[in-house]
N, C-alpha and C positions, 0 to 999 in steps of 0.2 A: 713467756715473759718478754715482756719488752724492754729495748734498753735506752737507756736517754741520750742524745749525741747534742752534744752541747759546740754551738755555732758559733766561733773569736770571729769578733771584729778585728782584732789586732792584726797588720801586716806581717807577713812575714819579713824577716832580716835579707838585709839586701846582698849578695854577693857579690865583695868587692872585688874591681878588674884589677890584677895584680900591678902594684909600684905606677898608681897614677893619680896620687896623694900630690897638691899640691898646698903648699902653706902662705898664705899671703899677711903682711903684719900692717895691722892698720896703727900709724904715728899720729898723734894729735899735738899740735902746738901748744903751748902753755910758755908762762914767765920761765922758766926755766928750758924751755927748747924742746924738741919732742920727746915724746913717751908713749911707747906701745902701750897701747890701751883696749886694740882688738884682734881679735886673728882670725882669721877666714880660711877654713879647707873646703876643697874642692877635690872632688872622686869620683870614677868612673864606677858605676855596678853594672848588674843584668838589670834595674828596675830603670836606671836613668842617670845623669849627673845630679850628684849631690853638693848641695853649696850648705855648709854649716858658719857659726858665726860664735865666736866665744869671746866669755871676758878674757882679756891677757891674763901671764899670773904676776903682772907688774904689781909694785906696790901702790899702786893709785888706786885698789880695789882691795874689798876687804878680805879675808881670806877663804869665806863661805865663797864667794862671790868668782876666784880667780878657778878659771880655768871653764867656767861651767856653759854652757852652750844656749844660748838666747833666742838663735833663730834657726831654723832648719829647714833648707825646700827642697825640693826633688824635682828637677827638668824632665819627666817622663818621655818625651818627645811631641805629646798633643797641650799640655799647658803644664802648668807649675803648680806643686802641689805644697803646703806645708808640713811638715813629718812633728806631730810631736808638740808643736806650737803651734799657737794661731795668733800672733801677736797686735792686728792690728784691733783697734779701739776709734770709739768717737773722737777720742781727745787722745793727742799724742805729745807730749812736752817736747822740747827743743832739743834736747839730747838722745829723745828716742828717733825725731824725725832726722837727725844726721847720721845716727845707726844705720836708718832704714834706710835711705839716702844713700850711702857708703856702700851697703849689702848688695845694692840696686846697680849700681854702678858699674862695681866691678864682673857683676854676672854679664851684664850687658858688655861690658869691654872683654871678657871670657869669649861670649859667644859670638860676638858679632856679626849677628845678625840684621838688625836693624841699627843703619847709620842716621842722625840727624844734626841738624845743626840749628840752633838759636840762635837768631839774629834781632838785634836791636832796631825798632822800626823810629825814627824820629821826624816830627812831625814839624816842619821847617817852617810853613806860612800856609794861611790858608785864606783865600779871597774872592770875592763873587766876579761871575763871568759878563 
């Protein structure tokens, strides 16, 4: 008799490096002055740093909606993986491209890795020789 061995895609759970939970709170302007509106953890495992992204559970969100996780990536150490989401789309509205934006950021300023700088090029006069 043969027996069936049934093959999960599913990852295993990651094991987290102990007490390296960091919590960062994203503020957003509005007429009434800032309001947490996101929160970003970052954590060491055996699989890699994990950078999560959640709605706050401010009241600016409904109640389904506070607390729940939106974006999740895993820095393996050869590239960045998404865990769980795959968020991006043809069409992104304005508020998802300042999420994304925001998320981007602060990984980048986490890890610093790669520095660059923008610079504004303006273009003074121009005239034949």
């Amino acid at each position: 008799m043969k027996k069936n061995k049934t093959i999960s895609n599913k990852k295993r759970a990651p094991q987290i490096v102990f007490d390296t939970k960091e919590k960062f709170h994203v503020m957003c302007g509005s007429d009434n002055g800032y309001e947490h509106e996101y929160t970003i953890v970052t954590y060491q495992s055996d699989l890699g740093t994990h950078y999560t992204m959640e709605y706050s559970n401010s009241s600016c969100w409904s109640y389904e909606l506070q607390g729940v996780i939106m974006l999740h990536l895993l820095n393996t150490g050869n590239s960045y993986e998404w865990i769980d989401t795959d968020p991006m789309s043809e069409k992104i509205e304005y508020d998802e491209f300042f999420m994304y934006a925001t998320f981007m950021r602060l990984i980048q300023q986490l890890e610093g890795r790669y520095m660059s700088e923008i610079m504004k090029v303006i273009k003074i006069d121009s005239f034949p020789y």
